[in-house]
Residue, then its C-alpha position, 0 to 999 in steps of 0.5 A: x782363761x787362756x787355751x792352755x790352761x783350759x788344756x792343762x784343766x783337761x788334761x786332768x779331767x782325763x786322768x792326768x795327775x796335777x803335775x803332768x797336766x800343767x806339764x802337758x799343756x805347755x811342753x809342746x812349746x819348750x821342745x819336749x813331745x807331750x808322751x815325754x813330758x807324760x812319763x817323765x812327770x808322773x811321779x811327780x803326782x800326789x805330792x810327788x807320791x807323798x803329799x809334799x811339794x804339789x805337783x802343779x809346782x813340780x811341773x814349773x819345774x820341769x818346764x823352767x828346765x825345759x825352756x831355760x837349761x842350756x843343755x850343756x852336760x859338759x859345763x852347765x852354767x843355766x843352773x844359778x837363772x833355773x833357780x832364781x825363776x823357780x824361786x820366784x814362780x814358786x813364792x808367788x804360788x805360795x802367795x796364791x796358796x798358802x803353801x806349796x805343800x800338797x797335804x797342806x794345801x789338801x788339809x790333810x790332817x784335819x786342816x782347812x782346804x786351801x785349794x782344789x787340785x783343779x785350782x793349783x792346776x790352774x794357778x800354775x798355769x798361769x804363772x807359766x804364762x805369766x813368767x815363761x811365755x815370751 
């Protein structure tokens, strides 16, 4: 396991939510202060507050946007490549999970436990590292 996903794990055990833990241990890398990178997730928590897309999810994400946006408020033109990655960052945590859906994966509703929050931690930080990190 490498440094950073054992940053990411705790991260959350220190009271991080899932999306600012994964979010946290790599930001550093992309240009954005860990704080920043703290705040700006926090919603993203829970399921986004309402057990739906996980937020180890939500944090690849942020930090697609973080390493591959270009920045350009005038004509943005990163959008099409953000999107394909997420995608593919995202099917492949489906296919780890079962689902990118906190309730589902939490077995809310009398469903079966798919996985821990600490294992979504996990598998998302290694998909960054597997498709983000050069």
């Amino acid at each position: 396991m490498s440094e950073r996903v054992k940053k990411a794990l705790e991260n959350h055990k220190n009271g991080y939510n899932c999306a600012q833990a994964v979010t946290c241990a790599y930001s550093d890398l992309f240009g954005v202060d860990e704080k920043d990178a703290f705040k700006m997730t926090e919603a993203f928590g829970f399921g986004m507050g309402t057990m739906g897309t996980c937020g180890a999810v939500s944090a690849m994400a942020a930090l697609v946007g973080m390493k591959m946006s270009d920045g350009n408020l005038d004509k943005p033109e990163t959008k099409k490549q953000c999107y394909k990655m997420i995608k593919e960052m995202t099917n492949q945590f489906k296919e780890m999970n079962q689902s990118v859906i906190c309730a589902e994966i939490k077995g809310v509703g009398g469903g079966t436990v798919l996985r821990s929050c600490d294992g979504c931690i996990e598998d998302a930080a290694r998909i960054v590292e597997e498709m983000l990190l050069d």
